[in-house]
LUMSE-135028 format. One record per residue: residue number from 0; residue in three letters; z, y, x of N, C-alpha, C in turn. Coordinates in steps of 0.02 Angstrom, whole numbers, plus 50000, padded with zeros to 5 digits. Atoms other than C-alpha are relative to their C-alpha. Layout:
residues N
<pavex num="NUM" residu="ala" n_w="Z" n_v="Y" n_u="X" ca_w="Z" ca_v="Y" ca_u="X" c_w="Z" c_v="Y" c_u="X"/>
...
END
This chain:
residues 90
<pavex num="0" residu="unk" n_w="49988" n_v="50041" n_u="49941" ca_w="50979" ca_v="52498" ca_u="53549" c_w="50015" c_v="49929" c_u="49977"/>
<pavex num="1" residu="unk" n_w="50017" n_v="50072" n_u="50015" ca_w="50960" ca_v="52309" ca_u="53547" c_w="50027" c_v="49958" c_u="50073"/>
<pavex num="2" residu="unk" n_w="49996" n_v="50051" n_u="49951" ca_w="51037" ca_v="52167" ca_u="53658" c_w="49944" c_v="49942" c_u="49980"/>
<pavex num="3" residu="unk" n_w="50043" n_v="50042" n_u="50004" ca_w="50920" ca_v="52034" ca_u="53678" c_w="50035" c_v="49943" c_u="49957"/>
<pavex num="4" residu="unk" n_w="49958" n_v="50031" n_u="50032" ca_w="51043" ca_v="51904" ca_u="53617" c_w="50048" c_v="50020" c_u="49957"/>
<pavex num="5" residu="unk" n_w="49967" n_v="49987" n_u="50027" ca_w="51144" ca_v="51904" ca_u="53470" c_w="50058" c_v="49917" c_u="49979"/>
<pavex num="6" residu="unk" n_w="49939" n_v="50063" n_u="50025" ca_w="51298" ca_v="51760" ca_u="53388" c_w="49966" c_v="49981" c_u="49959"/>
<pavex num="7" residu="unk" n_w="50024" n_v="50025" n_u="50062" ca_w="51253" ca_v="51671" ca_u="53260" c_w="50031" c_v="50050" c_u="49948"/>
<pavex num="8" residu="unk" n_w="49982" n_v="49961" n_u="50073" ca_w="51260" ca_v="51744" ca_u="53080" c_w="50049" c_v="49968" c_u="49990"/>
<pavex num="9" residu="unk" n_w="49924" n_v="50040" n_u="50016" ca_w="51454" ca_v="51677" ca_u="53060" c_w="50020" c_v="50023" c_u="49924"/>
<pavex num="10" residu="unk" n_w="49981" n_v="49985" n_u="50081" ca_w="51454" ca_v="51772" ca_u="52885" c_w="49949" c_v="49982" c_u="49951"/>
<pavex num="11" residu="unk" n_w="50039" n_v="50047" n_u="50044" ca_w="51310" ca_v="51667" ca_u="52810" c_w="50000" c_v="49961" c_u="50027"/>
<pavex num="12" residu="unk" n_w="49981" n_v="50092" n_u="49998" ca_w="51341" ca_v="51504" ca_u="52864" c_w="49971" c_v="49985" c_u="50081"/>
<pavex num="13" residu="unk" n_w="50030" n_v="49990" n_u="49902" ca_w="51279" ca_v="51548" ca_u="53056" c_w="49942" c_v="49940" c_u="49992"/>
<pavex num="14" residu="unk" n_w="50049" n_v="50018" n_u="50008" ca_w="51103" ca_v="51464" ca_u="52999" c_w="49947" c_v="50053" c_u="50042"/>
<pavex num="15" residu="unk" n_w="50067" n_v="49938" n_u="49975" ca_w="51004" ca_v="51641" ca_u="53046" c_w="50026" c_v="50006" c_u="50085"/>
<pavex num="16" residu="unk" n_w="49996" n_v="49987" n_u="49924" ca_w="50959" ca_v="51646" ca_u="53225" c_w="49986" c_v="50057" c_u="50013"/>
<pavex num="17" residu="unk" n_w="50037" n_v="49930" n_u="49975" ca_w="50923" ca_v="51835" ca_u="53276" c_w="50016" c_v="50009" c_u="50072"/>
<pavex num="18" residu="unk" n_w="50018" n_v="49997" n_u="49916" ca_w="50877" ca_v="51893" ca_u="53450" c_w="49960" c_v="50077" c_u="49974"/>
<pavex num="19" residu="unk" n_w="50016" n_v="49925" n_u="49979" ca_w="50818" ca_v="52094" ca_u="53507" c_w="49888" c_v="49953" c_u="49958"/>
<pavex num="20" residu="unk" n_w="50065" n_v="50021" n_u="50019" ca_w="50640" ca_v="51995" ca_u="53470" c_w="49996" c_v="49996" c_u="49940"/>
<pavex num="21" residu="unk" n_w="49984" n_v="50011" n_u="50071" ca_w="50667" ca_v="51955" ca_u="53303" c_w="50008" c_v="50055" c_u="49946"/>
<pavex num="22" residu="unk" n_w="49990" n_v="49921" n_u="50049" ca_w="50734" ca_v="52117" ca_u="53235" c_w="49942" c_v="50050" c_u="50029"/>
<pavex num="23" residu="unk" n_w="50042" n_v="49956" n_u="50000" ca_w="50612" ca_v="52201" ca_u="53313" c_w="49901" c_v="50011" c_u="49958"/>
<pavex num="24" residu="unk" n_w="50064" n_v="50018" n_u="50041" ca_w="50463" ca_v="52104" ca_u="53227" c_w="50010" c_v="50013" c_u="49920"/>
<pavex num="25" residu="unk" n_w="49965" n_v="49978" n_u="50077" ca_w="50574" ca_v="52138" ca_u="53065" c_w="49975" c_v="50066" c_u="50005"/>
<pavex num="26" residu="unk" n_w="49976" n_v="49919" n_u="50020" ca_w="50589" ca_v="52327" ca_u="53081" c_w="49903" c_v="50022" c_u="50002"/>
<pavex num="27" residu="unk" n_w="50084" n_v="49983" n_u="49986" ca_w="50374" ca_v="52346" ca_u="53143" c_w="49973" c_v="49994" c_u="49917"/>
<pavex num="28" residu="unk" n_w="50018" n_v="50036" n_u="50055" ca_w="50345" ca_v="52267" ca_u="52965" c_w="50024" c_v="50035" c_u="49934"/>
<pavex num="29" residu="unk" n_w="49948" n_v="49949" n_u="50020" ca_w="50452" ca_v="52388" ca_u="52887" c_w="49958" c_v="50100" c_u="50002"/>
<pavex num="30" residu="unk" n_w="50018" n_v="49928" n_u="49978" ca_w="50372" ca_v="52578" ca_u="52835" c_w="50039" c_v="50035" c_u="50031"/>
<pavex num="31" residu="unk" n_w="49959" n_v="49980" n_u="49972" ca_w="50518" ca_v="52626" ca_u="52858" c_w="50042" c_v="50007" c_u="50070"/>
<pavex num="32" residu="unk" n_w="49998" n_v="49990" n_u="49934" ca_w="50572" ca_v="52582" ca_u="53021" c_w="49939" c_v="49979" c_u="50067"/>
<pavex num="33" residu="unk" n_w="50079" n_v="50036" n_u="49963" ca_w="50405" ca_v="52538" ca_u="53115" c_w="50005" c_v="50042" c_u="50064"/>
<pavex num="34" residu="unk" n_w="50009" n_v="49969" n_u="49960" ca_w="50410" ca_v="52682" ca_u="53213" c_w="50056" c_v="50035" c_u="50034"/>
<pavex num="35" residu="unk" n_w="49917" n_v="50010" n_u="49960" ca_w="50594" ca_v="52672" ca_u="53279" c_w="50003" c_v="49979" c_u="50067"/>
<pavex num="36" residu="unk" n_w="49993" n_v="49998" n_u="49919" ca_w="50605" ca_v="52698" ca_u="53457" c_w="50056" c_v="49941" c_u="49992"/>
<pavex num="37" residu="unk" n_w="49944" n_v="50038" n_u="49994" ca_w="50697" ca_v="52547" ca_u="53510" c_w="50022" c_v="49980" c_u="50098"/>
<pavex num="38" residu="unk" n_w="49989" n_v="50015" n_u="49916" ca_w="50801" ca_v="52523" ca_u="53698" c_w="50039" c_v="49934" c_u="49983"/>
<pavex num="39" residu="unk" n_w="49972" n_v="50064" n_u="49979" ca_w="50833" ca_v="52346" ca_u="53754" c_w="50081" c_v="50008" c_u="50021"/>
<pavex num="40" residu="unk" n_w="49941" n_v="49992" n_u="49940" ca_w="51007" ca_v="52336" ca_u="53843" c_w="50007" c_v="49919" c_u="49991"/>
<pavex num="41" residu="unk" n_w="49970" n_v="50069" n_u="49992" ca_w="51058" ca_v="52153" ca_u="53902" c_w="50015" c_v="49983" c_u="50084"/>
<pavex num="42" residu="unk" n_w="49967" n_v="50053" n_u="49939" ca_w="51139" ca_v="52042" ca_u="54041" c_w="49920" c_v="49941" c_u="50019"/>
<pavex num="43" residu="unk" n_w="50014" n_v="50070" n_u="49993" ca_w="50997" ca_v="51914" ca_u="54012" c_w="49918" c_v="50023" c_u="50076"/>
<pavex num="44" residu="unk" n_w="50052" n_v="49976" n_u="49960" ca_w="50866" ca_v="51913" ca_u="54156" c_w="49945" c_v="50038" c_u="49997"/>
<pavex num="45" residu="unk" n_w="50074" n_v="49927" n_u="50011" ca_w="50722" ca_v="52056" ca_u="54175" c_w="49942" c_v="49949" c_u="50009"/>
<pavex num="46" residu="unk" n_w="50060" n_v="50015" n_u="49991" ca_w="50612" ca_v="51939" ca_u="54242" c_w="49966" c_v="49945" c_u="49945"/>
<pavex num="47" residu="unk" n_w="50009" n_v="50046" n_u="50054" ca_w="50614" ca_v="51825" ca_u="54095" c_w="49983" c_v="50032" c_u="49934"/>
<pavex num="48" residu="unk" n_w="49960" n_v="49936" n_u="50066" ca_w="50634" ca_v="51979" ca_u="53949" c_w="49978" c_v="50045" c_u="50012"/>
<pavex num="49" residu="unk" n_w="50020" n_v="49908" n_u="50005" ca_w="50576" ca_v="52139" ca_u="54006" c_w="49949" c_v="50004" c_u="49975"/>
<pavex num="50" residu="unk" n_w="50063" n_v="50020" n_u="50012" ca_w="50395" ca_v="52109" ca_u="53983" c_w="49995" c_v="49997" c_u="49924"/>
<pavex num="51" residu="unk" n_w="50009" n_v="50026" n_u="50069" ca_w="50403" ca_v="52025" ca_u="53833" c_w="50021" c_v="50048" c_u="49941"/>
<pavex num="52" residu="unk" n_w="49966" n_v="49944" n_u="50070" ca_w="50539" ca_v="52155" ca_u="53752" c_w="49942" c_v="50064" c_u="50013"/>
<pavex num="53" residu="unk" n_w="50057" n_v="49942" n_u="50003" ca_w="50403" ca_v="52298" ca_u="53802" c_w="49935" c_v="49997" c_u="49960"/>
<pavex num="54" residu="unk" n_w="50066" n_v="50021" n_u="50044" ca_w="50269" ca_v="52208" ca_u="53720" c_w="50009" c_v="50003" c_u="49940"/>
<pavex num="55" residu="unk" n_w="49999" n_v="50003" n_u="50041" ca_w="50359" ca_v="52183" ca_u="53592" c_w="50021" c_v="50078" c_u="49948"/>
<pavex num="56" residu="unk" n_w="49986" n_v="49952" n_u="50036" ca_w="50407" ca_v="52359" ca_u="53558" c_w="50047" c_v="50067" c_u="50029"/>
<pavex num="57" residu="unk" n_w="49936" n_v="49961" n_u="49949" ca_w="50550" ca_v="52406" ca_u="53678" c_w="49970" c_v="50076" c_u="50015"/>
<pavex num="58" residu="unk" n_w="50025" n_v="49982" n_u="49978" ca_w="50518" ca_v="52571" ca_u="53735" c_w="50060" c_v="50035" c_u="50056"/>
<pavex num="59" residu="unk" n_w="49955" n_v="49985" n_u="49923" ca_w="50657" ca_v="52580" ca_u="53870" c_w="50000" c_v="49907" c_u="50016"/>
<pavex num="60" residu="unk" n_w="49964" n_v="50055" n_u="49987" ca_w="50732" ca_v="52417" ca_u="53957" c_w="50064" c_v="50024" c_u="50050"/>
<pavex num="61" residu="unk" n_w="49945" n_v="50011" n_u="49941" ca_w="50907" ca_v="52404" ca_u="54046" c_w="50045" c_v="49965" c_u="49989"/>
<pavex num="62" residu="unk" n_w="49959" n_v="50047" n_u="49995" ca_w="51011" ca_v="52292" ca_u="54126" c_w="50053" c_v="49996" c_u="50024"/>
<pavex num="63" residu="unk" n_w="49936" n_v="49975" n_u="49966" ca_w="51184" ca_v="52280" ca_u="54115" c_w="50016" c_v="49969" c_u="50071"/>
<pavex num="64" residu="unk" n_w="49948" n_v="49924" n_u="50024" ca_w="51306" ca_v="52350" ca_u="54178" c_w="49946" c_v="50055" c_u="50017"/>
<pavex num="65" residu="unk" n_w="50027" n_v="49925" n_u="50040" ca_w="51226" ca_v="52512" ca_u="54124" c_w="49995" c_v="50066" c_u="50035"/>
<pavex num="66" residu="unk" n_w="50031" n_v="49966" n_u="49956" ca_w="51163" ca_v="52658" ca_u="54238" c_w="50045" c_v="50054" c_u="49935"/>
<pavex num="67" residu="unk" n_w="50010" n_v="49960" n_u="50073" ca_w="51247" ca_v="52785" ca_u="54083" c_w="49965" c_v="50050" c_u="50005"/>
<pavex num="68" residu="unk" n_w="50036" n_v="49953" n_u="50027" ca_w="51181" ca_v="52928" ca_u="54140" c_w="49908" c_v="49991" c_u="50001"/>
<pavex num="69" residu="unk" n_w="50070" n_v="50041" n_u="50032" ca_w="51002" ca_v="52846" ca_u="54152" c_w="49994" c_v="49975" c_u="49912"/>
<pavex num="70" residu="unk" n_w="50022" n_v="50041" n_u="50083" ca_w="51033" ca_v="52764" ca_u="53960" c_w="49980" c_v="50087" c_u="50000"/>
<pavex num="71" residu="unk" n_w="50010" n_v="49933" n_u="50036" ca_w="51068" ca_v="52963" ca_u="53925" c_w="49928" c_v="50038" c_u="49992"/>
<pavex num="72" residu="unk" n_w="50061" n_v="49969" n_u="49999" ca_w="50924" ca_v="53026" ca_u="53986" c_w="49941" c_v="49980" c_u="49982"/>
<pavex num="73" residu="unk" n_w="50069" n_v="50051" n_u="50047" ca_w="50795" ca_v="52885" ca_u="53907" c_w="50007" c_v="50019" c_u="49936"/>
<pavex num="74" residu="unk" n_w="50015" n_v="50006" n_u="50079" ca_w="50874" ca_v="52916" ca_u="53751" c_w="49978" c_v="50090" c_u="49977"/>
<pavex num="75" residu="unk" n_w="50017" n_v="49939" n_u="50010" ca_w="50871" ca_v="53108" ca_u="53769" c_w="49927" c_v="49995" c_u="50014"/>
<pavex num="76" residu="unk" n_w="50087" n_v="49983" n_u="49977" ca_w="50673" ca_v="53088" ca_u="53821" c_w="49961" c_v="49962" c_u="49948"/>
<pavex num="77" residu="unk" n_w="50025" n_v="50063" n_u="50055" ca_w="50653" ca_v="52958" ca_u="53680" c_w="49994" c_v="50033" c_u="49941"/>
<pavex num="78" residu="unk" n_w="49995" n_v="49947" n_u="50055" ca_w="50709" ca_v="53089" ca_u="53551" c_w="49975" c_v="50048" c_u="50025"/>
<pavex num="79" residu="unk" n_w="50044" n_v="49948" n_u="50004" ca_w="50603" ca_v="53225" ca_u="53621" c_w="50038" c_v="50057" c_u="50027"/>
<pavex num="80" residu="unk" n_w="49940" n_v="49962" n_u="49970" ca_w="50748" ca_v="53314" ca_u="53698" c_w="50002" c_v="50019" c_u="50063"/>
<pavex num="81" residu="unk" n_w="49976" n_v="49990" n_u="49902" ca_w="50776" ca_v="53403" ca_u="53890" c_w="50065" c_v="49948" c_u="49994"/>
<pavex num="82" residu="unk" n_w="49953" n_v="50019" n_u="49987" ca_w="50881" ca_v="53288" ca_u="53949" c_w="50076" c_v="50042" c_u="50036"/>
<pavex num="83" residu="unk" n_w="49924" n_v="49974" n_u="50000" ca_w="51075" ca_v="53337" ca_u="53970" c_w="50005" c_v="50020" c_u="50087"/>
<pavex num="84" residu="unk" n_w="49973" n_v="49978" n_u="49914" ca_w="51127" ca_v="53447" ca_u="54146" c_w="50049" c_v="49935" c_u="50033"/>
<pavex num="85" residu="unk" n_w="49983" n_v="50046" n_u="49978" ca_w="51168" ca_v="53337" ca_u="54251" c_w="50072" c_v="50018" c_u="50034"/>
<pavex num="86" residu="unk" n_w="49929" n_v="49976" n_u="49977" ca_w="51380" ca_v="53372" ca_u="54306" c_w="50003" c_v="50042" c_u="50082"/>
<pavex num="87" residu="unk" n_w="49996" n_v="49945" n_u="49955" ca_w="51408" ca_v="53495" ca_u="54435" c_w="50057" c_v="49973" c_u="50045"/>
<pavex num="88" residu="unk" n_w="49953" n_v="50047" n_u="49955" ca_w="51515" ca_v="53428" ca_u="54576" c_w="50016" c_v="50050" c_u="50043"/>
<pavex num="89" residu="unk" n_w="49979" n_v="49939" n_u="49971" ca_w="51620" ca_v="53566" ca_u="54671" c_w="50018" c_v="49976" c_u="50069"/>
END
């Protein structure tokens, strides 16, 4: 899981800019993680970001505040998993 925005690198001299875009063009490039399901989560607008993070790799998007049992069930369907019973309400 990836926010779109990140702080500056404050423990190398906050020179490195990273963003959900950024690490994700890192990790593709990478044997190792290339094929790493990745979910967006951010505050910053959908209509500016969703698109782009899907293109770029995303294979969920959401925007906080956070739906949880929706994340649950993307990530349970992301890993190949039945998603979790959903709570029983008496």
């Amino acid at each position: 899981m990836l926010d779109i925005s990140f702080p500056p690198d404050v423990a190398h001299g906050g020179g490195v800019r990273w963003d959900a875009f950024t690490i994700m063009a890192w990790m593709k490039r990478m044997e190792e993680t290339a094929r790493t399901p990745i979910i967006v989560i951010t505050s910053s607008d959908p209509a500016k970001v969703k698109d782009k993070a899907i293109a770029a790799g995303a294979v969920a998007f959401f925007q906080k505040p956070i739906n949880h049992d929706e994340l649950l069930a993307t990530i349970h369907t992301v890993l190949g998993e039945p998603p979790p019973e959903a709570p029983r309400t008496t």
